[in-house]
N, C-alpha and C positions, 0 to 999 in steps of 0.2 A: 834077045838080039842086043848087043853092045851098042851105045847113043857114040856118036863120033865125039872123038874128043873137043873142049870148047877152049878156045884159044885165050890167055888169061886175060883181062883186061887190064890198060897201062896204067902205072901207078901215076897218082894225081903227083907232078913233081912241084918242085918250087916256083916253075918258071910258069906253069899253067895256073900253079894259084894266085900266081902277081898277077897272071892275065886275067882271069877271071873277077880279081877284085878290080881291076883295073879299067873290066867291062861295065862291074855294075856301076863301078864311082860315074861312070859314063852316062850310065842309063838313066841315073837318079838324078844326076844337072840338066838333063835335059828334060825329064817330066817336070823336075821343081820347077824349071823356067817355063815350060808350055803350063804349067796349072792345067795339067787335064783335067783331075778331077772336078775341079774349081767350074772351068769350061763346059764339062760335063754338065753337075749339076745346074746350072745357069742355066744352059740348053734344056734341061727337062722342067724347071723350076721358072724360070722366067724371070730369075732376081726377085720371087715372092718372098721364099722360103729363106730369108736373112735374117740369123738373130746374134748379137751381139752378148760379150758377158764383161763384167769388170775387170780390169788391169791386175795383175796378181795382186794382192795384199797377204800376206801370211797372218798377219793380225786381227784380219776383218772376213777371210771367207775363204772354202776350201776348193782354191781351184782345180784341181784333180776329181772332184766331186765323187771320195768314197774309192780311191783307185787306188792310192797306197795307204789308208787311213791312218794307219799305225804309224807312219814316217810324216805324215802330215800333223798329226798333234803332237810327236814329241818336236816336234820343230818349232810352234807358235810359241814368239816371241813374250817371254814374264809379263804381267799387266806392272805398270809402277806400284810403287807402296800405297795404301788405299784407295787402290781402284779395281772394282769388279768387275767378274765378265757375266754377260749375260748370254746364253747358246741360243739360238733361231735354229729351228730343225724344220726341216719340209721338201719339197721339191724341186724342181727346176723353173719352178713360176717365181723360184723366189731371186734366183741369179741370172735367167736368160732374158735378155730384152731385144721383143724387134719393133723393126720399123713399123708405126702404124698402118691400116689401110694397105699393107702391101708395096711400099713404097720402099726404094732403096737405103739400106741402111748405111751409112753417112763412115766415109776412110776412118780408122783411127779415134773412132769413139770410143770416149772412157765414160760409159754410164753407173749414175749412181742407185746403187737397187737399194730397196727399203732399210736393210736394215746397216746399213750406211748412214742413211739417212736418220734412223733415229739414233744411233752413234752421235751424231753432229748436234740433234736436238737435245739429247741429254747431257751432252758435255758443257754446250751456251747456259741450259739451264741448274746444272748440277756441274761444276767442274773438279774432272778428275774424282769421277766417283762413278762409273756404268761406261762400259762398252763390249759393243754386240760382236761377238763374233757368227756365221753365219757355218751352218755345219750340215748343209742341204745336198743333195745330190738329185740324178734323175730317180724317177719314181721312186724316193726312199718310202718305205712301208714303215710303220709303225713296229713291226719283230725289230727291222734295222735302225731304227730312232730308238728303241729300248734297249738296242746292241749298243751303241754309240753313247747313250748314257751313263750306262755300267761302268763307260773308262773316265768320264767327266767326273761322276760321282766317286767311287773309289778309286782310282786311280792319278788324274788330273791336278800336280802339283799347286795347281790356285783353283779351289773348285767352284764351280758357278753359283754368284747371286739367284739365278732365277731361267729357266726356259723360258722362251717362246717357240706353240707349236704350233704349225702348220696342217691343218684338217684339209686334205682334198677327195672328196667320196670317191674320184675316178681315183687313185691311188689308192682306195680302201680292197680293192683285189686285187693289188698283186702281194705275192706272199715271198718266202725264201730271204738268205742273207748274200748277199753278195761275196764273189772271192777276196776284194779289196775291204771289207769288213772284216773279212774271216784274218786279215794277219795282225788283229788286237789279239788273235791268240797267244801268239809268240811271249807276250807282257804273261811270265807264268802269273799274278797277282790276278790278272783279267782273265784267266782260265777258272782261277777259283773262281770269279763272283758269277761267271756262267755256270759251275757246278753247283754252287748257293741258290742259284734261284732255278735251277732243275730239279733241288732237293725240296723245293718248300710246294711239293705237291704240282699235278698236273692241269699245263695251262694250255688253252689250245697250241700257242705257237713253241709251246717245248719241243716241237718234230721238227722245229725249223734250227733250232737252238742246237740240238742233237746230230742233225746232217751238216751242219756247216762244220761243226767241228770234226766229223766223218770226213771229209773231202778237205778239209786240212792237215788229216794228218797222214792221209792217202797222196799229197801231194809231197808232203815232204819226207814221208817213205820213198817215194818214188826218185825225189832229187838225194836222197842218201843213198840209194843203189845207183845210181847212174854215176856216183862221184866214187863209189866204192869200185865199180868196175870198169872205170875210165881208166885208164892207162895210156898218156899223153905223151911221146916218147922224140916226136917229131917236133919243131917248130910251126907255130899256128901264127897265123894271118889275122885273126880276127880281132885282137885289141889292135892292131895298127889299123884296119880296114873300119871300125867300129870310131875311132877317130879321126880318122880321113872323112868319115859319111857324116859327121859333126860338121864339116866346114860348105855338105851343103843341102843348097835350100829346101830339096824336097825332104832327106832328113827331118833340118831343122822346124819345118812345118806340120811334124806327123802328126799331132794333135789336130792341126787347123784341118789336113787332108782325112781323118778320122770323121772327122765331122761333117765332111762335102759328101765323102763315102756314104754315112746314114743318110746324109738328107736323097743321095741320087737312088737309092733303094726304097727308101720312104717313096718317091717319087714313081719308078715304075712301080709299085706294089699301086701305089695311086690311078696310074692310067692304064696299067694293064690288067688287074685285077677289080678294079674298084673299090677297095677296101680303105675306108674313111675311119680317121679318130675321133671322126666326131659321129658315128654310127652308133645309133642307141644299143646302150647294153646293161642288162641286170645286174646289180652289187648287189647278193647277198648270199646267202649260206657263206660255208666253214672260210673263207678268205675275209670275209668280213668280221665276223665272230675274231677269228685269229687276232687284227688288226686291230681291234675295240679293244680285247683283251691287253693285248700289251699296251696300245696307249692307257689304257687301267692303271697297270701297274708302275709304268712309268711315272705319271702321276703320282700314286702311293709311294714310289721310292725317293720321287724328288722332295716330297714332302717329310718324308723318315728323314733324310738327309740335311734338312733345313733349307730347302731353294724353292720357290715362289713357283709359280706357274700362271703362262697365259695361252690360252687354246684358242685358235680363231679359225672358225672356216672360212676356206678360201675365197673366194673372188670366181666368180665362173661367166663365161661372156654371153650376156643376152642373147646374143644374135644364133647361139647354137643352143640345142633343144637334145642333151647327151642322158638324160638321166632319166626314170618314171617315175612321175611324182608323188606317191606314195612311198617309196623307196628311199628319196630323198628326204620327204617331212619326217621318215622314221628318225632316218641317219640324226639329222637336226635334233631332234629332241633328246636321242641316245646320248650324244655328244655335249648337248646341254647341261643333262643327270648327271652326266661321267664329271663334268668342271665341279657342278654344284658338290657334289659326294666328296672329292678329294680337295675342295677349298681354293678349286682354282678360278680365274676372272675366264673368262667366257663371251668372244664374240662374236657372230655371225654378219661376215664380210662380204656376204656371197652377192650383195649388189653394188656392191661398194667402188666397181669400174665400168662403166659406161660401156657402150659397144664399139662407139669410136675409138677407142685407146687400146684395141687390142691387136695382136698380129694378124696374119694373112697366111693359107696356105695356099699349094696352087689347086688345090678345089675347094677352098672356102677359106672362111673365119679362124683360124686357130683358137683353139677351146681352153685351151692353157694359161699360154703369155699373154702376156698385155705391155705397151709401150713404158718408157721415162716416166710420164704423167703418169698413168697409172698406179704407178711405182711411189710418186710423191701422194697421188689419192692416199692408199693403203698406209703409207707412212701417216698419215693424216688423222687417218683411221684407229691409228694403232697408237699412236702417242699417249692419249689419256689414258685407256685402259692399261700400261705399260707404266705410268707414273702412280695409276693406284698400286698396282701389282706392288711396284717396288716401295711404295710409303713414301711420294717423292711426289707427290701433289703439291699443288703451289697455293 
């Protein structure tokens, strides 16, 4: 039996595509100005869940945190003649800061996160000789701190004095390279030394090393066949429309509304679920092995290469109880051997901030962050161990 014939549908003409951009430009001034999201999250959060990050620096720390990595380091600005950089690697304890206690975080704050702060110390006491650039991201994993090295070390036109590295045991399971790591591919120089260190035998996190570069080059097969069989014949809307949404707010803010996004999902997972970050959980088998391994060998590279090392575990908030302490005093000691073996300075930071100084979420203590204060503790913390490291004792 014959289907009735389907009547064609109308071609999208020029006048509907004006309309249509014309609608959304509409849509997007009016969410930018209502800050739904914004409103949203506040409504499920209760202005707990505020955390604040530094003022862009290109010199001092990588706001994109690992989004475009490869456009972010050829961009940082030459150090002057005789002065070295030192790389801070770690997590987002190391750039996010909130408000203590739960308390509203304060319009327009430019806080100063650690390793700023010892930037400043090292220059008063050394001038024009050390500064810290911070090259942290959320839960970067040690595969992704040994991905990130590779280009510092071989690659990185002034190459670092010395790391500092950031130990957090709750970051010690997550594994995998992120897609915004994966485009140091593109740098062919940074493709070898990932083939270099695939060939010097099998380490656990070479599956991670292997699939990232798999799903980069599956992406960009992908964008060569869609350019190859694209045939653009008509006039497009999109760089004019693409420009127009530049001029507004909601636009302009997609990062800041990115961010309202995860916390209001953070948030129902919170109250509809009951699923807490701070709910105990085991780190160990192959996610941790993996993670140990590459900070290993990072270590061992930084060293072949001639760059200092300082490893400190992190800061973790009394007030939450996330770890079993066997598990932990392992981690400890592991981490300890791992410094002493490759010649690195070594320190255990993990009481190092108070319980008052740390954030709030809306069902408890944040396990992570910790306030400003906290921030100058740590800096506090880290200074002498950071002037042995460098041969810059007074």
């Amino acid at each position: 039996m014959n289907e009735p014939a389907r009547e064609s549908e109308p071609a999208l003409s020029g006048k509907r595509l004006l309309g249509l951009a014309a609608a959304a430009l509409a849509c997007m001034t009016v969410l930018g100005h209502a800050r739904v999201l914004e409103n949203l999250t506040n409504a499920l959060t209760g202005d707990e869940a505020q955390w604040v990050t530094p003022p862009p620096e290109p010199d001092a720390w990588d706001e994109k945190r690992g989004g475009e990595l490869l456009t972010t380091l050829r961009t940082i600005p030459p150090l002057p003649e005789g002065t070295r950089r030192v790389v801070m690697l770690g997590n987002s304890q190391q750039y996010t800061i909130p408000p203590s206690g739960g308390a509203t975080a304060k319009a327009n704050a430019r806080p100063r996160i650690t390793s700023m702060r010892l930037t400043s110390s090292m220059e008063a006491e050394a001038p024009g000789k050390v500064r810290l650039y911070n090259g942290a991201s959320d839960n970067q994993n040690f595969t992704e701190a040994l991905w990130q090295s590779l280009y510092w070390l071989d690659l990185a036109p002034q190459k670092p004095l010395a790391f500092v590295l950031q130990a957090s045991f709750d970051t010690l399971r997550k594994t995998g390279v992120r897609a915004g790591y994966q485009t140091l591919l593109e740098e062919p120089l940074f493709l070898d030394a990932i083939h270099t260190r695939l060939a010097n035998g099998p380490r656990p996190y070479h599956p991670d090393f292997i699939a990232a570069e798999k799903q980069w080059r599956e992406r960009h097969a992908l964008v060569s066949a869609e350019t190859k069989t694209r045939e653009w014949k008509q006039w497009s809307p999109e760089p004019a429309l693409r420009d127009a949404m530049n001029h507004t707010e909601l636009f302009r803010r997609r990062e800041e509304s990115k961010g309202f996004f995860l916390a209001t999902l953070y948030a129902v997972r919170v109250r509809a679920l009951g699923i807490s970050p701070r709910t105990k959980r085991h780190i160990a088998g192959a996610p941790l092995e993996q993670n140990l391994a590459a900070l290993e060998d990072l270590m061992a590279l930084a060293r072949e290469r001639g760059a200092r090392v300082l490893v400190y575990n992190a800061p973790t908030n009394p007030a939450v109880d996330m770890f079993f302490a066997e598990e932990y005093a392992d981690y400890l000691e592991r981490l300890a051997a791992l410094a002493a073996k490759h010649g690195a300075t070594f320190e255990d930071l993990g009481h190092a901030v108070p319980a008052d100084h740390w954030g709030y979420l809306i069902d408890g203590p944040d396990p992570i962050h910790f306030d400003e204060i906290g921030h100058t503790m740590v800096h506090d913390k880290l200074l002498g161990p950071l002037r042995r490291t460098l041969d810059l004792e007074r």
